[in-house]
C-alpha positions as CSV (number, residue, x, y, z in Angstrom):
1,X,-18.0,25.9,30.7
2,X,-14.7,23.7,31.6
3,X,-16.8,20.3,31.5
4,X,-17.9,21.8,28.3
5,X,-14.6,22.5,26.6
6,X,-13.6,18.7,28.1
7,X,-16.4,17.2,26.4
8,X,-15.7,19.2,22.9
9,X,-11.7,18.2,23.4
10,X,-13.0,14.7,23.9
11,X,-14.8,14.5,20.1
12,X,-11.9,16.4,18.3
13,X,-9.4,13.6,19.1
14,X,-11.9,10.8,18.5
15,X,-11.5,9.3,15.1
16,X,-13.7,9.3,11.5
17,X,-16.2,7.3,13.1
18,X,-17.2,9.8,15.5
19,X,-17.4,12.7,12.4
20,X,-19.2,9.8,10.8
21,X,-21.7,9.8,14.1
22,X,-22.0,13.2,14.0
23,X,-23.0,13.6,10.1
24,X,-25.2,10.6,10.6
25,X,-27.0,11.9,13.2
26,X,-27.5,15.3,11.8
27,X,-28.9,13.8,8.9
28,X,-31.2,11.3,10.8
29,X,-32.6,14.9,12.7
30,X,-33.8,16.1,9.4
31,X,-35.4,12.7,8.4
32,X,-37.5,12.1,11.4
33,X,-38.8,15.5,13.0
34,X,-37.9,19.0,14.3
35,X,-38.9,18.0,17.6
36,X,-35.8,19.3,19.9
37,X,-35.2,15.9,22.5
38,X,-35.7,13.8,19.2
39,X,-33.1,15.9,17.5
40,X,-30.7,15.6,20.6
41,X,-31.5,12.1,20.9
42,X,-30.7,11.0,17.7
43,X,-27.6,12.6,16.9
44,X,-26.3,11.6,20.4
45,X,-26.9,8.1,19.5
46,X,-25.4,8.2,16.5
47,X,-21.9,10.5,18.3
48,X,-21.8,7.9,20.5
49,X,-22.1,4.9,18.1
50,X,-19.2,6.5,16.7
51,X,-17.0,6.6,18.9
52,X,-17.8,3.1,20.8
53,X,-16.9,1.7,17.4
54,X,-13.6,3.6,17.2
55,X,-13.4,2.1,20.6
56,X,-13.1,5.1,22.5
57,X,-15.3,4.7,25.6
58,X,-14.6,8.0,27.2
59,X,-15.3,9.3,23.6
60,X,-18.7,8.0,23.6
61,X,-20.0,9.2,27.4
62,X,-18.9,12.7,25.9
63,X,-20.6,13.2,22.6
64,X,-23.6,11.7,24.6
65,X,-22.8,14.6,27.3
66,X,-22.4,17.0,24.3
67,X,-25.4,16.1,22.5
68,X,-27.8,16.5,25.7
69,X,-26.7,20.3,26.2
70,X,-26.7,21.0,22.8
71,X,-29.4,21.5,19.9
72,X,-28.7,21.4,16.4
73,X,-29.9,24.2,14.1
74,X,-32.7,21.9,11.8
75,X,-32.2,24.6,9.2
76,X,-28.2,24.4,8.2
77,X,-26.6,21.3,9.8
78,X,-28.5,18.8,8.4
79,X,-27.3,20.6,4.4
80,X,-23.9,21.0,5.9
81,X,-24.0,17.1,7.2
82,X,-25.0,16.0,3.9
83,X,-22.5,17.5,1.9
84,X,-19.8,16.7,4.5
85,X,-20.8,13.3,4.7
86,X,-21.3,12.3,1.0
87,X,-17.5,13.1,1.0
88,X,-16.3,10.7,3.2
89,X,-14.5,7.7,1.8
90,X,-16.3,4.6,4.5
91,X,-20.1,3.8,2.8
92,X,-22.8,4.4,5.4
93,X,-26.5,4.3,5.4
94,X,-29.5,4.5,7.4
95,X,-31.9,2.2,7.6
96,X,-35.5,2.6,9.3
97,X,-37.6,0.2,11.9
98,X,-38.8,-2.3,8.6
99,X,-35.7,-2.2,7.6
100,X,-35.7,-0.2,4.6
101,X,-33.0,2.4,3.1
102,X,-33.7,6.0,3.7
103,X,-30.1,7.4,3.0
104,X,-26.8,6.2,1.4
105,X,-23.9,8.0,1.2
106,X,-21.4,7.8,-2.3
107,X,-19.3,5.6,-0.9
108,X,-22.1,3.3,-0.2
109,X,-23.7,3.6,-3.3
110,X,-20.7,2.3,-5.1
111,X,-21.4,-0.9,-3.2
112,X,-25.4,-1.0,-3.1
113,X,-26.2,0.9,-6.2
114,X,-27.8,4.2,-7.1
115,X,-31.4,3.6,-6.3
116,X,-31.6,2.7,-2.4
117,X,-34.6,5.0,-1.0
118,X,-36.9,2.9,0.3
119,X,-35.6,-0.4,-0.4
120,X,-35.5,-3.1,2.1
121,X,-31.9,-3.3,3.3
122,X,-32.3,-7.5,2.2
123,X,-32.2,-6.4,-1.0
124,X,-29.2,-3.9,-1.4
125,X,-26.9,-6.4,0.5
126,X,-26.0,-9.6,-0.1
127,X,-24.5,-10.2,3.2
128,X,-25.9,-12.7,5.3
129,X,-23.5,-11.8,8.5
130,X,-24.5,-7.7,7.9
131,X,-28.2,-8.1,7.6
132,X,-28.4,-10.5,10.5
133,X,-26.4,-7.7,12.6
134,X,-28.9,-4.9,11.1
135,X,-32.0,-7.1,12.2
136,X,-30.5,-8.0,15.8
137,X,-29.6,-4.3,16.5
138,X,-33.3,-3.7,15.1
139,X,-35.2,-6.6,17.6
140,X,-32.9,-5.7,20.5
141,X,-31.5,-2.1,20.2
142,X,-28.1,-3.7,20.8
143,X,-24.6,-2.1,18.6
144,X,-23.7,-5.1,16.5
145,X,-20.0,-5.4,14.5
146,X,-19.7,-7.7,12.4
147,X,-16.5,-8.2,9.2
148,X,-17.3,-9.5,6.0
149,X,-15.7,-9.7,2.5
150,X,-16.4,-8.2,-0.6
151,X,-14.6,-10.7,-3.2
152,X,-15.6,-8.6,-6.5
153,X,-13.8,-6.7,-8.3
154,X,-11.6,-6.3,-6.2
155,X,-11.3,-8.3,-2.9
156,X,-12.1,-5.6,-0.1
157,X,-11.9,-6.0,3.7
158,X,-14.9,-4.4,5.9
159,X,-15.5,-3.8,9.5
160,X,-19.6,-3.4,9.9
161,X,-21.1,-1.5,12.9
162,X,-24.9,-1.0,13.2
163,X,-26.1,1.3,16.1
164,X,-29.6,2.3,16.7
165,X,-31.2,5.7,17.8
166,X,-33.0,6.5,20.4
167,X,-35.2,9.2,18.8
168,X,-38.8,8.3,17.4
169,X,-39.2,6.6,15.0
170,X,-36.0,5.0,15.4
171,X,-33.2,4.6,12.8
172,X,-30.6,2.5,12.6
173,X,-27.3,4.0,11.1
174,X,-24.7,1.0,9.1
175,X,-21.6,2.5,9.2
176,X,-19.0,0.0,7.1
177,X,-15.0,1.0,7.7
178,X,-12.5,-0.6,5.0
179,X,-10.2,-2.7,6.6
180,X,-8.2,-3.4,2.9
181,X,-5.4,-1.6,3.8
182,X,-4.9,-3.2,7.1
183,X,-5.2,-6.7,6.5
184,X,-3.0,-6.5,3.0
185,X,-0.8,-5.0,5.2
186,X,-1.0,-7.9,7.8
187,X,-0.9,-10.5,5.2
188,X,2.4,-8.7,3.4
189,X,4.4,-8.7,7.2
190,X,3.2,-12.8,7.6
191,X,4.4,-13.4,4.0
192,X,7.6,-11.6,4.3
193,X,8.5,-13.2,7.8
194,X,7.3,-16.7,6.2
195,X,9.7,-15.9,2.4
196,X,12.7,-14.4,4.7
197,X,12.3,-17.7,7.1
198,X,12.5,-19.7,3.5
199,X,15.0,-18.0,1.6
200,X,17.4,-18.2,5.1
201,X,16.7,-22.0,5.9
202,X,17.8,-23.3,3.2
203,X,21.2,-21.9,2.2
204,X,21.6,-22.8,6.2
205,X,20.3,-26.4,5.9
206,X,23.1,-26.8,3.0
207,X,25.8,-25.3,5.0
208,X,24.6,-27.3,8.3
209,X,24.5,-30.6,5.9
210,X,28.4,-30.0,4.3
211,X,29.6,-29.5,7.9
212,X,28.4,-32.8,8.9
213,X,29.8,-34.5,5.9
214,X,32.9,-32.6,6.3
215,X,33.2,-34.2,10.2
216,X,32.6,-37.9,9.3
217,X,33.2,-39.7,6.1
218,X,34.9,-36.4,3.6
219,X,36.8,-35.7,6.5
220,X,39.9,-37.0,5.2
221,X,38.6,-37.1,1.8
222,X,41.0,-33.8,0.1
223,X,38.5,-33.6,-3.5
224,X,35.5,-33.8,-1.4
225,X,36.2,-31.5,1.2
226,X,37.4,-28.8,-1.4
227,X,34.1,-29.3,-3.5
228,X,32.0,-28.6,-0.4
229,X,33.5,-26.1,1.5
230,X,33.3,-24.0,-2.6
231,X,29.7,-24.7,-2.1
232,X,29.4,-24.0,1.5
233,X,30.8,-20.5,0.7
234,X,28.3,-19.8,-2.1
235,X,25.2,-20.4,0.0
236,X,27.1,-18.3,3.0
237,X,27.5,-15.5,0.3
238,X,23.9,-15.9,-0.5
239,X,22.5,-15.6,2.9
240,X,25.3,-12.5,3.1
241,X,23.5,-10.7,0.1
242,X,19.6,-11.8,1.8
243,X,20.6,-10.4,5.1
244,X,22.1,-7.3,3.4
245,X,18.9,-6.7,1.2
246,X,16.9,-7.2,4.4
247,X,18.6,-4.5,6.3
248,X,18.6,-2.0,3.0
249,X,14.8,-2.4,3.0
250,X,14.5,-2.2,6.3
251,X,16.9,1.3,6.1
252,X,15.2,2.5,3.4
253,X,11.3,2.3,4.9
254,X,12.2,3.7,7.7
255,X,13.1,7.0,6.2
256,X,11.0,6.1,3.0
257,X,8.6,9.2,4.7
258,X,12.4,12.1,5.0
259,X,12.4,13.7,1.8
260,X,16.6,13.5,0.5
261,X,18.3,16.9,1.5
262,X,21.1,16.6,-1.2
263,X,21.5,16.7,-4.6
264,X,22.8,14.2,-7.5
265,X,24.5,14.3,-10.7
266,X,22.5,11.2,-12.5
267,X,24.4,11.1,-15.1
268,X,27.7,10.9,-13.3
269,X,26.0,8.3,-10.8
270,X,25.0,5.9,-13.9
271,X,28.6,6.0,-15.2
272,X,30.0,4.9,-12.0
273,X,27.1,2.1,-12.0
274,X,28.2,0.9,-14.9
275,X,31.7,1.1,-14.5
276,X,31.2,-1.1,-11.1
277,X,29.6,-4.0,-13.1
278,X,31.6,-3.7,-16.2
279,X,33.4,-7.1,-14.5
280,X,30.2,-8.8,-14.4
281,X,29.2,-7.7,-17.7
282,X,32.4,-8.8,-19.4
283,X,31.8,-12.3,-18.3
284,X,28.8,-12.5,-19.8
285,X,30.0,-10.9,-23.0
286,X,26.8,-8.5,-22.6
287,X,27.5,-5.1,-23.9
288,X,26.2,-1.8,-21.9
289,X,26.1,1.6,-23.9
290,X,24.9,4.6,-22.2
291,X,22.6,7.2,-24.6
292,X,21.4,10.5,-24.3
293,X,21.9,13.9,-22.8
294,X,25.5,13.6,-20.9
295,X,24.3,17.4,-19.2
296,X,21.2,16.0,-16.8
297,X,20.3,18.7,-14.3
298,X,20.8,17.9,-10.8
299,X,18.3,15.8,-8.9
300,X,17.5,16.2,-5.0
301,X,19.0,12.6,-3.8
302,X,20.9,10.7,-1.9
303,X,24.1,9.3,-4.0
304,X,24.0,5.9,-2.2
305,X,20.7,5.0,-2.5
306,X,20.7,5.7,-5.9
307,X,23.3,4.0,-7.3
308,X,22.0,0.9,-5.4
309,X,18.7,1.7,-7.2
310,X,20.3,1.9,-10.7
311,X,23.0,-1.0,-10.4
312,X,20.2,-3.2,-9.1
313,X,18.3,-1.8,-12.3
314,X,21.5,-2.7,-14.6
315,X,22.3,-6.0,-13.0
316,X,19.0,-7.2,-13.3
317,X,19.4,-6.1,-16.8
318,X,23.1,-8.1,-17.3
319,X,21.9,-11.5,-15.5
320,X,18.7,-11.7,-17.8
321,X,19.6,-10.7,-20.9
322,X,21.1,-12.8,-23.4
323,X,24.9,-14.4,-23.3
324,X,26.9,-11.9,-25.7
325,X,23.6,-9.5,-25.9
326,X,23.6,-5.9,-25.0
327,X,22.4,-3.6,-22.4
328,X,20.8,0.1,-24.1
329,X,20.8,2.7,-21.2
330,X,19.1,5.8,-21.9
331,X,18.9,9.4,-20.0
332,X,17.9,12.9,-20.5
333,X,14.9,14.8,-19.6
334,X,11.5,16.0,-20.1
335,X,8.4,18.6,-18.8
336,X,5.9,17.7,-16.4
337,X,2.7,19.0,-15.2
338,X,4.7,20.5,-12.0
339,X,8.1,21.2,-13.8
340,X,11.0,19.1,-15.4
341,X,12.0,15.5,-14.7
342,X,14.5,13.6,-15.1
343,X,14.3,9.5,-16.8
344,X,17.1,7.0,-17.5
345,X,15.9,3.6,-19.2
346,X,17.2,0.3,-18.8
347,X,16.5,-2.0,-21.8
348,X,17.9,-5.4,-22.4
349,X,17.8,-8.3,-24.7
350,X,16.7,-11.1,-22.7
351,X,13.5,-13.3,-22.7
352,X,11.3,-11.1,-21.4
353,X,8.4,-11.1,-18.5
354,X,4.6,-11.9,-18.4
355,X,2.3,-9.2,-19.2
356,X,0.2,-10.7,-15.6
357,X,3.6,-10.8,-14.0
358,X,4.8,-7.3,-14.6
359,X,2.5,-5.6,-11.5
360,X,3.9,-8.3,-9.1
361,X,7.6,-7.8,-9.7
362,X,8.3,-4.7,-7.5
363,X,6.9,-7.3,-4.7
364,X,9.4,-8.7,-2.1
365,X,10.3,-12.3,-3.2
366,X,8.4,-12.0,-5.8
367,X,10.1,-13.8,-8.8
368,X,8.9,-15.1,-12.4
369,X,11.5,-17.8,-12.7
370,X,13.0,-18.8,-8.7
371,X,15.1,-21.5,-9.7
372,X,16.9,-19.1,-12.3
373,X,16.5,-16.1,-9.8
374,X,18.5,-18.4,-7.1
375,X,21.0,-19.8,-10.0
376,X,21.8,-15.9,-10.6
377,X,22.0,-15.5,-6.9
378,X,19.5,-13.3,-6.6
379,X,17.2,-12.3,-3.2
380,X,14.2,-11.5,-4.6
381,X,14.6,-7.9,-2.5
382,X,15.7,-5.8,-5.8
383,X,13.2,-4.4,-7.4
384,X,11.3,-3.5,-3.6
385,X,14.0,-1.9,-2.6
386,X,14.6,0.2,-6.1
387,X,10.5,0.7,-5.7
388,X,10.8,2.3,-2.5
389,X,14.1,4.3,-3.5
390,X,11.8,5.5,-6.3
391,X,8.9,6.3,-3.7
392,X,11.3,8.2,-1.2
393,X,12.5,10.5,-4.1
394,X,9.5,11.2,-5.2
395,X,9.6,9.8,-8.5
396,X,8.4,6.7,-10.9
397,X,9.0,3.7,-12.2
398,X,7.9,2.2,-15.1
399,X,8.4,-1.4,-16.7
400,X,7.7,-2.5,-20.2
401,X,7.9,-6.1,-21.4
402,X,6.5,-8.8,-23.3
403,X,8.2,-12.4,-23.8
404,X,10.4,-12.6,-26.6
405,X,10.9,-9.0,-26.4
406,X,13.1,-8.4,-23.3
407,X,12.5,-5.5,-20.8
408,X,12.5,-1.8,-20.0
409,X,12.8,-0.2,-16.9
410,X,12.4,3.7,-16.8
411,X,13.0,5.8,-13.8
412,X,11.6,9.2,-13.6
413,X,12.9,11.7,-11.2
414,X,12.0,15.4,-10.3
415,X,14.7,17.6,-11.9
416,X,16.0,19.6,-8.3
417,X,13.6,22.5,-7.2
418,X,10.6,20.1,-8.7
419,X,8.2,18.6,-6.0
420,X,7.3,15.4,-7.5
421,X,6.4,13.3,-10.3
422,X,2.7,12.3,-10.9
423,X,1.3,9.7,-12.2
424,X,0.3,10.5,-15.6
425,X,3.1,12.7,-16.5
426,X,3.8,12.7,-19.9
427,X,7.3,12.0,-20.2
428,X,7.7,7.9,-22.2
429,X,7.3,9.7,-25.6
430,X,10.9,11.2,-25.3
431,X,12.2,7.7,-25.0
C-alpha cells in the first residue's frame, strides 16, 4: 500500500503531459479491445510517454508501476477521458500502425481540420520533421520529439512528442505542446538586453568621445569645452532617465503579481500630475484642462505608481502634441459587468500614430518616430511601464489614433471594492 501511495504521489506532481498520458491512454483502451493486459498496456505506455516528455524519469517508471497494478473500468473512463481530454488546450491525436488518424482532440482539430478519422496522418500535417518522427517511432517503437513552426495565422511555437503503445494493435499517441509563450518570451529578454545594451552605448560613446576631446586639443579651448561638457551632461541625463526606467520596470514586474493594499484619490493624483509638468507645458505653450467629475470614488492603488502612470500618460501627451496646442484630460466614471470603474482620458493635438503601430506601442523600446523619441529625450520604457501599472491594478488601457488626428489614451480602473476590469466592459461611450 505505501509503494502504492508513492507511485500515485509520483503522477499528481508530474505535469499536463502526464494527464495528457493518462487521457490518451484511456481513450486508446476503448479503441483497440477490452482485453485487460492490453488495457494496462496501453495506458501505461501512454502515462509513461507522458511524463518522459515532461522529462520526469522517476515520473515515468511510476505510472508504468501504477498502470501494471491497476485496470481501468472500460465502461466509464474511457467517456470520462474523452470529455477531460477534448478540454485540454495542447492538440493531440492518435494515430494507428498505417498511419492513419483514429482520434483528435479540439485543440488539434483547430490545426488538422474537422474530418481526421481515418485519414492518413500525411495528409492532416504538412510537417515534414512531424511525420518523419511519427513514421520512425512507427518502424522502430522508439519516443521521437521533434519542434516545428506553424507560420499561419499566427506564428506558433511547438514541441512534438510521438510515443508508441505496447498494446495490440499498436497506437501511436502525437502529443504537440505550445511552446509560443516560451520562446516570445525568450525572444522579448534577448531583445530587451540587446535595446538596453543600444540605448546605453551610445549616450556613453558620446560622453567617452567629449572627454577625449576635452584632454587633448579643446583642452584649453574655453567655447569648446563649455559646448561639450552642455552636451556631455545631456547624454549623462539621458542614460540617468534609461537606468531609472529600467529599475521602475524592473520594480514594477516584480510585484506586477501583489494586488495594491491602499487606496487613491484619482482625481487629486491627476491635479498633482498636472501641476508637476505645468513647467514643461508652459514652454511649449501647450495648454492642459482637466474635465469631468471632480468627486471620483476612491481606487485601490498605490499613489506612486500612479502618478508615474499618468504623468508619463500627460508628458507623452505635452512632447507630441502641437507647439501652442492643447492637452484635453477627462475623468469620471462608469458601470461594469462586475461593478463601477473609474477612466481618465488623455487626448492631445499632435500628429498622431499608425493604425499598425498602435498594438506595438505598449512594447519596451518600441517607438514610431526614434530620432524624435531621443530629440524629446525619451527611453522608450513609458508606455511598458504605464502598461504594467495598468495590469498590476487590475485595470485597462485603451489607445485611439489616426495620423492627422492626434491621440487618446484612456485608463480604466476598478472603482475600490471592485475586482477588476474586463476586457469588454462597456465604459468608452461615457467619453
Amino acid at each position: 500500500m505505501a509503494e502504492r501511495a508513492r507511485d500515485w504521489d509520483a503522477i499528481r506532481t508530474g505535469s499536463w503531459a502526464a494527464a495528457a498520458g493518462l487521457a490518451a491512454g484511456a481513450i486508446l483502451c476503448s479503441q483497440i479491445s477490452h482485453n485487460g493486459p492490453a488495457l494496462t498496456l496501453a495506458a501505461a505506455a501512454l502515462l509513461a510517454g507522458g511524463a518522459i516528455f515532461a522529462g520526469r524519469r522517476a515520473h515515468a517508471i511510476a505510472t508504468l508501476r501504477m498502470a501494471m497494478r491497476t485496470q481501468p473500468d472500460p465502461e466509464l473512463l474511457p467517456d470520462v477521458a474523452r470529455e477531460v481530454f477534448e478540454q485540454l488546450p495542447d492538440p493531440m491525436m492518435l494515430i494507428d500502425g498505417n498511419g492513419r488518424a483514429v482520434f483528435a482532440n479540439q485543440a488539434m482539430r483547430a490545426i488538422v481540420g474537422t474530418d481526421v478519422m481515418q485519414k492518413p496522418v500525411s495528409a492532416l500535417l504538412r510537417m515534414p520533421a512531424v511525420l518523419a518522427a511519427v513514421e520512425r517511432t512507427i518502424a522502430t517503437g522508439a519516443p521521437a520529439a521533434v519542434e516545428f513552426t506553424l507560420p499561419v495565422p499566427l506564428e506558433r511555437y511547438y514541441q512534438t512528442y510521438a510515443v508508441r503503445t505496447n498494446g495490440e494493435p499498436r497506437f501511436i499517441a502525437l502529443l504537440f505542446h505550445d511552446m509560443t509563450t516560451v520562446r516570445r518570451a525568450e525572444q522579448a529578454r534577448a531583445d530587451f538586453v540587446a535595446n538596453a545594451s543600444h540605448e546605453l552605448r551610445t549616450p556613453l560613446a558620446a560622453v567617452s568621445g567629449f572627454i577625449d576631446t576635452l584632454r587633448g586639443h579643446a583642452k584649453e579651448d574655453p567655447a569648446a569645452r563649455n559646448k561639450f561638457l552642455d552636451i556631455m551632461s545631456v547624454e549623462a541625463g539621458r542614460m540617468r532617465r534609461l537606468i531609472d526606467d529600467l529599475l521602475s520596470l524592473n520594480r514594477i514586474e516584480l510585484n506586477e503579481h501583489v494586488p495594491p493594499s491602499g487606496t487613491v484619490d484619482l482625481a487629486a493624483l491627476v491635479k498633482d500630475a498636472v501641476a508637476a509638468l505645468g513647467p514643461l507645458a508652459e514652454s511649449d505653450d501647450i495648454t492642459v484642462t482637466i474635465a469631468g467629475d471632480a468627486n471620483l470614488p476612491e481606487v485601490a492603488g498605490t499613489r506612486d505608481e500612479l502618478i508615474q502612470l499618468f504623468q508619463n500618460l500627460i508628458h507623452n501627451a505635452i512632447k507630441y502634441g502641437k507647439t501652442g496646442g492643447h492637452v484635453w484630460i477627462t475623468q469620471g466614471t462608469a458601470p461594469t459587468r462586475r461593478g463601477q470603474a473609474v477612466f481618465v482620458s488623455i487626448r492631445d493635438d499632435g500628429e498622431g500614430i499608425a493604425r499598425e503601430a498602435i498594438p506595438r506601442l505598449t512594447e519596451r523600446f518600441y517607438r514610431v518616430d526614434v530620432k524624435r523619441s531621443r530629440e524629446k529625450g525619451g527611453t522608450g520604457l513609458g508606455l511598458a511601464i504605464v502598461k504594467h501599472i495598468v495590469s498590476r491594478h487590475k485595470g485597462r488601457l485603451t489607445i485611439e489614433s489616426a495620423p492627422g488626428e492626434g491621440s487618446l489614451f484612456t485608463v480604466i480602473l476598478p472603482a475600490f471594492g471592485t475586482p477588476a476590469v474586463l476586457a469588454g466592459d462597456a465604459v468608452m461611450e461615457v467619453l
